[in-house]
N, C-alpha and C positions, 0 to 999 in steps of 0.2 A: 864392077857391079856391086859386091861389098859396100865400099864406098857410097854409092847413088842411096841404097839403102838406108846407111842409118843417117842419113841428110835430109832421106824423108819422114824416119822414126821423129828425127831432133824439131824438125818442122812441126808434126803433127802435135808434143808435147808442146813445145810453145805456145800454141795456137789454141789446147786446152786449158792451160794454168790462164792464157790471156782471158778462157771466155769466163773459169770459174772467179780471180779477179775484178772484171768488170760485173760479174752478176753479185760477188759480195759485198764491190763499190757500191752497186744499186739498193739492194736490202736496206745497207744501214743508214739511208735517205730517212730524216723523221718526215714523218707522214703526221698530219692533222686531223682530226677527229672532234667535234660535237655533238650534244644529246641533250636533248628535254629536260628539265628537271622534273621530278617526280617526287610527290611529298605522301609518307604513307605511315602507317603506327606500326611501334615495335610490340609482337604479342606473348607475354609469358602464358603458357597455358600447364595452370596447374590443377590437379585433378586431385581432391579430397574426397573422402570416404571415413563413416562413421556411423557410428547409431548413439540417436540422441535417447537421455538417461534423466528419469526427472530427482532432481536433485531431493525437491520438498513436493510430498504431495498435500492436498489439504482439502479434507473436504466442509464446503461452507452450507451451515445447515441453521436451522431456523431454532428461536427458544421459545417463540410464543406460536400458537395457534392461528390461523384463518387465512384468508384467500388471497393469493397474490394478484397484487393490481398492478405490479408492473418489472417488466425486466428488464436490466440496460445493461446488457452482456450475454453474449450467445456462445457457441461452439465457436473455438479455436480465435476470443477476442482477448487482445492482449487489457492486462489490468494492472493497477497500480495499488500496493498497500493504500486501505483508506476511502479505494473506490466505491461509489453505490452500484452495486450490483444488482440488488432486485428490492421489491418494497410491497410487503403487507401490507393489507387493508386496514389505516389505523380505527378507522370509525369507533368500533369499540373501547381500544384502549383507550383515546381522548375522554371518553365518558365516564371509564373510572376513573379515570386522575380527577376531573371535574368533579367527580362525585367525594373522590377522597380527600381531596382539598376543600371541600365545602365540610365535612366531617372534621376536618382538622379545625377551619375557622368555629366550628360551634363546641368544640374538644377547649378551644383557648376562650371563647366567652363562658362558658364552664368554668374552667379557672379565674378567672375576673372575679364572677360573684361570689364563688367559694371562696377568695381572698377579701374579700367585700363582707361577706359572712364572719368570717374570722375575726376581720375587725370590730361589727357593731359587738360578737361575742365578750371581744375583750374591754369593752366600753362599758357593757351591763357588767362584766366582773369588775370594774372598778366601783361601779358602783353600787352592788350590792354587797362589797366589802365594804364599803365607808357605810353604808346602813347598820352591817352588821358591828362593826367597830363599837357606833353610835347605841346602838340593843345594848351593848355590853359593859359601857357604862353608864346607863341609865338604869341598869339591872343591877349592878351596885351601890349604885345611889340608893336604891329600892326603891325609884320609879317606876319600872319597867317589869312586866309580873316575867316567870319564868318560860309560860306560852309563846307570851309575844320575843322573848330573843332565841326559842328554838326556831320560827319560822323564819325569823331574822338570817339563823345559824342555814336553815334547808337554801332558802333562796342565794344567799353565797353559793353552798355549796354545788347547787343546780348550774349558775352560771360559771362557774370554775369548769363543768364537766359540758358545757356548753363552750368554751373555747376550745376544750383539747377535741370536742368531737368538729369544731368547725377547720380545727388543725389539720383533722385527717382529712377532712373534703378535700382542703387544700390539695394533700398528699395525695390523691386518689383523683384529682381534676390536673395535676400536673403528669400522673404518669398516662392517661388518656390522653395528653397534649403529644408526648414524647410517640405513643402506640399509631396516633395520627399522623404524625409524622412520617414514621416509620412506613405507614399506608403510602402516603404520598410518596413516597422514594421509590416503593416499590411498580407502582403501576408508573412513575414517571419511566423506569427502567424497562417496564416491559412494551410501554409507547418507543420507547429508544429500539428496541428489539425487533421493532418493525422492518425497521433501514437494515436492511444485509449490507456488510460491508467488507470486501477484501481483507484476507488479514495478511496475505502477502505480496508481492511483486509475484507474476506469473503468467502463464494463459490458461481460457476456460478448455479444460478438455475434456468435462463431458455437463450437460445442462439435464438438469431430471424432470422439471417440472413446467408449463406454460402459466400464461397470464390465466385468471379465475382458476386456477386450481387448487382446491384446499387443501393445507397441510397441518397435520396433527402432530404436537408437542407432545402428548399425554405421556406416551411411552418412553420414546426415544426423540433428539431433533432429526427431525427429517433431513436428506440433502438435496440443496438445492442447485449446487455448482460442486462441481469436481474440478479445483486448481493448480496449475503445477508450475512450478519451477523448475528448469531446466538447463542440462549443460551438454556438451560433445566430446567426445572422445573419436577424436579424428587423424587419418595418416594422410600423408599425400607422395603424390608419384610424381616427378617432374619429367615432362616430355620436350623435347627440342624445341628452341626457340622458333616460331613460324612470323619472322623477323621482315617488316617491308622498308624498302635502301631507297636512299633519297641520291640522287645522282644529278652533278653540278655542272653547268655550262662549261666549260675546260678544256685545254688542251695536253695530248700526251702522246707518249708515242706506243710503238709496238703495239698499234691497237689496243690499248688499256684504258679502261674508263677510270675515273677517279671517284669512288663512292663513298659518303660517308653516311654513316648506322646513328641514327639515334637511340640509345640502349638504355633499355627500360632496366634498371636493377634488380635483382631475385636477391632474396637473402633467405639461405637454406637454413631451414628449421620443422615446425612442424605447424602445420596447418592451423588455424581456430577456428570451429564452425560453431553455428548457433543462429 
């Protein structure tokens, strides 16, 4: 009986290793497998935090008096040194300069005839020296009584003081040319004053005034734009890549797909906002 026994043990073992061998022959069968290709983007999601810091502020304010006729820049509009930002009514100013430059052309025909003056001046002083000369030898000779060569002697000396005073005209019609000038520069400058203009790179962040509204120099310049230039002061957090796989027609085994990642590069530093 013994015997019968382990004949049936040794059977039954056999008959196991036979089944776990044909089942591990079966497994390692490669098996075949395809799949769609799918085409998708790789996403770095980076997360910045900051508060923006105006680097320069500036406020743009007006030098001359009157009504604005027009604005070309509003709240939060970016500007460029240089830019026209708003523009005064120049009507007025045009009419002084017109006016000062017309004072200045008759400031320099003043000077003309005063130089004009000057000359016939010293024209009669030559010639009422050669008369006088003339009195004074004849008045030795004792032709000539002593009457006749003091008036000789006045009319010289009349035109002598006749040149130095056509001198001063001169002097006094050149420095009204220079005062004229000076006029004209001035209101040329305050026509210029009209054009508001950027004086930096920025944006407008705050606007004070509309179109028709008058603004007064007298005291202080009004402002008409509040500018800023601006920078960040930023961190960031980086969060797992949410990464989409592109997967290729293929064959492979143990059920594995072959995927390959298009991988967008991160390069760890610090954020720039603005």
């Amino acid at each position: 009986m013994k015997k019968r026994g382990w004949l049936i043990v040794a059977v039954a073992v056999v008959a196991v290793g036979g089944a776990v061998v044909f089942d591990l022959n079966r497994n390692t069968q490669v098996q075949h497998f395809t799949a769609k290709t799918e085409r998708g983007e790789i996403k770095d999601v980076v997360e910045a935090t900051g508060t923006i810091n105006a680097v320069i502020t500036v406020q743009v304010g007006s030098q001359v008096s009157g009504s604005i006729a027009k604005l070309n820049a509003d709240f939060n509009s970016r500007v460029h040194k240089g830019d026209i930002v708003a523009l005064i009514d120049p009507a007025l100013f045009k009419g002084a300069l017109l006016q000062a430059t017309a004072d200045l052309e008759n400031a320099k025909a003043n000077l003309v005839a005063a130089q004009a003056n000057l000359e016939k001046a010293k024209a009669g002083l030559v010639q009422t020296k050669a008369d006088y000369d003339r009195a004074v030898g004849l008045f030795q000779s004792g032709i000539m009584s002593q009457q006749q060569l003091d008036v000789a002697k006045a009319n010289y000396d009349s035109a002598n003081a006749g040149v130095n005073g056509a001198a001063a005209s001169v002097t006094q019609a050149e420095a009204q040319v220079s005062q004229k000038k000076a006029a004209v520069e001035v209101a040329q400058t305050n026509l210029d004053y009209t054009v508001i203009r950027s004086p930096i790179d920025g944006t407008v962040v705050a606007r004070n005034v509309d179109v028709g509204q008058t603004v007064a120099a007298s005291l202080q310049a009004p402002t008409i734009f509040t500018i800023a230039r601006t920078s960040a002061r930023c961190g960031y957090t980086r969060r797992p890549m949410n990464r989409m796989w592109e997967t290729s027609k293929s064959e492979s085994r143990s059920h594995s797909k072959s995927m390959r990642f298009r991988k967008t590069p991160f390069k760890a530093g610090s954020a720039r906002c603005g």
